[in-house]
PADRENVEX-190844 format. One record per residue: residue number from 1; residue in one letter; x, y, z of N, C-alpha, C in turn. Coordinates in Angstrom, 3 decimals. Each point is the difference from the previous one (the first is absolute). Layout:
# residues N
 resi resn      n.X      n.Y      n.Z     ca.X     ca.Y     ca.Z      c.X      c.Y      c.Z
  NUM    A        X        Y        Z        X        Y        Z        X        Y        Z
...
END
This chain:
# residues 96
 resi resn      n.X      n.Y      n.Z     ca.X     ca.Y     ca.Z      c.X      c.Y      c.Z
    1    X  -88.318  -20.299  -42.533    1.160    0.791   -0.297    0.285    0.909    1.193
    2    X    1.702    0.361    0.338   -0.209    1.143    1.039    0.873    0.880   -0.663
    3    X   -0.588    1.356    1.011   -0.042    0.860   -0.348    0.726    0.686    0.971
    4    X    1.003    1.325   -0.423    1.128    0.749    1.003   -0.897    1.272   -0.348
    5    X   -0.303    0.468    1.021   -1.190    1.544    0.112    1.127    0.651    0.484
    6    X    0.629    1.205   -0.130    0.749    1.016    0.533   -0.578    1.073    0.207
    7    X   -0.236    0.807    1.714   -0.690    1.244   -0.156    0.486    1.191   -0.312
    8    X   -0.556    0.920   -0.859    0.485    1.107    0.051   -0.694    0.813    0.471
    9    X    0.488    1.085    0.766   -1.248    1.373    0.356    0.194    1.028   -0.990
   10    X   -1.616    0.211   -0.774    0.660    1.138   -1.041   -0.492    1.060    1.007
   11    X    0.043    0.443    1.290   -0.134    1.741    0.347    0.258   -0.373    1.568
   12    X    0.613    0.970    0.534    0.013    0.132    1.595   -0.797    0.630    0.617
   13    X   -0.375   -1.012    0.995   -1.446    0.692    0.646    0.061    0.048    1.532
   14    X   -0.746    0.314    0.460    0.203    0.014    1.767   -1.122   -1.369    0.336
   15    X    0.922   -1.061    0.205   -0.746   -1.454    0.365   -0.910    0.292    1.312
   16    X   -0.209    1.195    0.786   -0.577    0.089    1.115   -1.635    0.514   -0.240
   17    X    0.177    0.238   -1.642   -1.421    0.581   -0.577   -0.943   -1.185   -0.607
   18    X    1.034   -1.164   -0.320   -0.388   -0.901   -0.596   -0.208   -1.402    0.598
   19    X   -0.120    0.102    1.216   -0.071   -0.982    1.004   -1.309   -0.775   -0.351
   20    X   -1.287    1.010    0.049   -1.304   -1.440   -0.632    0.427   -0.998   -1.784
   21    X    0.645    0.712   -0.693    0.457   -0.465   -1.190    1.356   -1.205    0.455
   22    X    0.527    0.136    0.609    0.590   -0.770    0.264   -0.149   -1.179    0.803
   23    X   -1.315    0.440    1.056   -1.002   -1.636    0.273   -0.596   -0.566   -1.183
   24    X   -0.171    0.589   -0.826   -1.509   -0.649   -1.128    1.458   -0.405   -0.486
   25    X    1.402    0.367   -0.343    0.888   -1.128   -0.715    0.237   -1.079    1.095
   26    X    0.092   -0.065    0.869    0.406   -0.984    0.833   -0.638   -1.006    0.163
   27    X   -1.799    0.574   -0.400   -0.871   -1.045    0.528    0.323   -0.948   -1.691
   28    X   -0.168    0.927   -1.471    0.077   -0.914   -1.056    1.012   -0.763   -0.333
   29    X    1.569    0.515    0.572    0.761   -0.661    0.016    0.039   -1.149    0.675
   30    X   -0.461   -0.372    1.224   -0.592   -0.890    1.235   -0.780   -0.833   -1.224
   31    X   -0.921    0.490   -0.728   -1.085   -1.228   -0.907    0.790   -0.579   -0.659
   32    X    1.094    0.809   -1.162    0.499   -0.660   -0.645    1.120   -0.872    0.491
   33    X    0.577    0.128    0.975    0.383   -0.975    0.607   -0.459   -1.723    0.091
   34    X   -1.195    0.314    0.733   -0.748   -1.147    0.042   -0.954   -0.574   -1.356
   35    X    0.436    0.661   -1.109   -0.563   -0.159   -0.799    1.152   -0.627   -1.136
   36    X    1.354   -0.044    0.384    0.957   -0.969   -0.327    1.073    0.829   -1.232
   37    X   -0.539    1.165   -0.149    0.312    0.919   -1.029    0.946    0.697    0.317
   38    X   -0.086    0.668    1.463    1.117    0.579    0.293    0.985   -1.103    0.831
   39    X    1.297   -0.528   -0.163    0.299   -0.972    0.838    1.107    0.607    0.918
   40    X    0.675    0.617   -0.595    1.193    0.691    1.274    0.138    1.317   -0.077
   41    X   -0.187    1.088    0.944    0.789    1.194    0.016    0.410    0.300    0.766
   42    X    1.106    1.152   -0.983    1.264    0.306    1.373    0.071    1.794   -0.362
   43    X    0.839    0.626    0.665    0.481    1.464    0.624    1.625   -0.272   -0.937
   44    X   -0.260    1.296   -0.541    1.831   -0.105   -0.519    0.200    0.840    1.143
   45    X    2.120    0.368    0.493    0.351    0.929    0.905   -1.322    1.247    0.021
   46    X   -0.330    0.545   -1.002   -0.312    1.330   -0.780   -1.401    0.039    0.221
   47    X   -1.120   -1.471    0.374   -1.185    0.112    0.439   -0.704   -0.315   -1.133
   48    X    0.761   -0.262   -1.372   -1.252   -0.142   -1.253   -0.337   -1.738    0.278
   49    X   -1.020   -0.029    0.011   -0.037   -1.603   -0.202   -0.418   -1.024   -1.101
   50    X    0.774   -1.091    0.192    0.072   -1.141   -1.394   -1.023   -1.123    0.597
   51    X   -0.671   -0.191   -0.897   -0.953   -1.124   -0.036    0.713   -0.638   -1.419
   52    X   -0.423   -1.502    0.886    0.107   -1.529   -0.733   -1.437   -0.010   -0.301
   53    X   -0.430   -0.254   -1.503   -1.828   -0.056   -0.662    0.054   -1.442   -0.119
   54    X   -0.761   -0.779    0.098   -0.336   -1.338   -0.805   -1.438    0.643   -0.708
   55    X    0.409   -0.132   -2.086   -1.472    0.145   -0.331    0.398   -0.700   -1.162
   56    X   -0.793    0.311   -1.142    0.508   -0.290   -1.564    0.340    0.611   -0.944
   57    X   -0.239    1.462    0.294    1.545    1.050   -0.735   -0.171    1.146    0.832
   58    X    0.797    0.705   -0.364    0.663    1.137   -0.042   -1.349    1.081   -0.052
   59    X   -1.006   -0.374   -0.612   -1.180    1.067   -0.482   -0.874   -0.047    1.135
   60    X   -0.139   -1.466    0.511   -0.698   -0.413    0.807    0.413    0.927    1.620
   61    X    1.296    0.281   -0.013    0.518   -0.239    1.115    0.035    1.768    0.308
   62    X    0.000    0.651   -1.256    0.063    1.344   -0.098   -1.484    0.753    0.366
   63    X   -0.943   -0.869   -0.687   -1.403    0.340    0.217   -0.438   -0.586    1.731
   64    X    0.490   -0.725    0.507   -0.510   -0.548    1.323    1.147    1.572    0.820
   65    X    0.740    0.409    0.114    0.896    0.745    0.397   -0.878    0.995   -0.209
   66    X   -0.786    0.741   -0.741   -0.278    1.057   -0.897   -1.255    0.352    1.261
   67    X   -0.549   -0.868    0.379   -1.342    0.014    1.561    0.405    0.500    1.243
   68    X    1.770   -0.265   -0.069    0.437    0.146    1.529   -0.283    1.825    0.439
   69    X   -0.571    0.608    0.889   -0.195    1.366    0.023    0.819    1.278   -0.408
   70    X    1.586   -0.278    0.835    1.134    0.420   -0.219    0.117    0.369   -1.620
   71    X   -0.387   -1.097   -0.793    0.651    0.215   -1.438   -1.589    0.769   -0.920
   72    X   -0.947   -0.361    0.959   -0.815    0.855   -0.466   -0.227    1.516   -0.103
   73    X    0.806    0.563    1.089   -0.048    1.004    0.316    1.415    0.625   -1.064
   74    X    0.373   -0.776   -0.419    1.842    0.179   -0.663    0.788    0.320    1.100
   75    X    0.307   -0.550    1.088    0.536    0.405    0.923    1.196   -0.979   -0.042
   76    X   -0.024   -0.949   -0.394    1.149   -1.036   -0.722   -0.345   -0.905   -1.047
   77    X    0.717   -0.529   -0.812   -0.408   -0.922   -1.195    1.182   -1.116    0.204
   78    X    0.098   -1.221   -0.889    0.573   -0.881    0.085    0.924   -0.193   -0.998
   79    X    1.172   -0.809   -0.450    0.827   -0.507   -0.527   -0.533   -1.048   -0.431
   80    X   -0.626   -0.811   -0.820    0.251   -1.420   -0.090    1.098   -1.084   -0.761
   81    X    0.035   -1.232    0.900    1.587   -0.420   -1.043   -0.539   -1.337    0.003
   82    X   -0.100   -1.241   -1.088   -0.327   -1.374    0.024    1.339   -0.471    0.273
   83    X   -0.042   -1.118    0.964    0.490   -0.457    0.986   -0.129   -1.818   -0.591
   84    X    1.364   -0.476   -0.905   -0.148   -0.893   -1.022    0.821   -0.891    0.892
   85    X    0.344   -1.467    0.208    0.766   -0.919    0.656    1.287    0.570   -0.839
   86    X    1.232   -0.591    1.289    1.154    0.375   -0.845    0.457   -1.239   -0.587
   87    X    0.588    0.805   -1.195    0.837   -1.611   -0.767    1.009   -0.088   -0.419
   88    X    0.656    1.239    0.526    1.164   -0.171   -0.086    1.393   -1.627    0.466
   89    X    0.015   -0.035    1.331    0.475   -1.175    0.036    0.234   -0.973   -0.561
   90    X   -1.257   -0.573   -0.854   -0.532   -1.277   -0.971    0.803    0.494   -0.794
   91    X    0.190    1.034   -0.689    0.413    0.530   -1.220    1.568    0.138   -0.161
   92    X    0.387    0.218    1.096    1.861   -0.377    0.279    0.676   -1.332    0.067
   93    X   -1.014   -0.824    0.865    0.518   -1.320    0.871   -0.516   -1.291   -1.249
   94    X    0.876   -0.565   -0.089   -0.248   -1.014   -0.392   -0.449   -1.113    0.317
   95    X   -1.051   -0.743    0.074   -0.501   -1.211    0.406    0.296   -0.834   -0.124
   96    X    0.790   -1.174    0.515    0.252   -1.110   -0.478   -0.846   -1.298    0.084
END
């Protein structure tokens, strides 16, 4: 199943204090990468970033998120949204 992670920051902080916390996310984010879980992320204009999850729900995907340092500290938390094929099309068009 995938998964739409949206970041939020719940507090503003001075990122220049939090520089070793922000290697120890880089390095777990780096694992989960290669670990097939995290598959794409990106930067909105605004700097929050969206991860693409491949897992098997939503609980799964919240609890693997829940390790990253950042969210340990509550320094941001996530959005999650299941990410279903669309079917719309099929559902208009008629097949002949």
């Amino acid at each position: 199943m995938k998964i739409l992670a949206i970041e939020k920051e719940l507090k503003s902080i001075d990122w220049k204090n939090e520089i070793n916390t922000l290697v120890d996310e880089a390095k777990l984010v780096y694992k989960l990468m290669l670990s097939d879980f995290l598959r794409e992320i990106y930067f909105t204009e605004s700097k929050n970033a969206i991860l693409i999850l491949e897992c098997e729900s939503k609980e799964i995907a919240k609890q693997k998120l829940q390790e990253l340092p950042l969210v340990q500290k509550q320094i941001i938390d996530f959005e999650l949204m299941e990410l279903n094929p669309y079917t719309g099309l099929s559902r208009l068009i008629n097949e002949k």
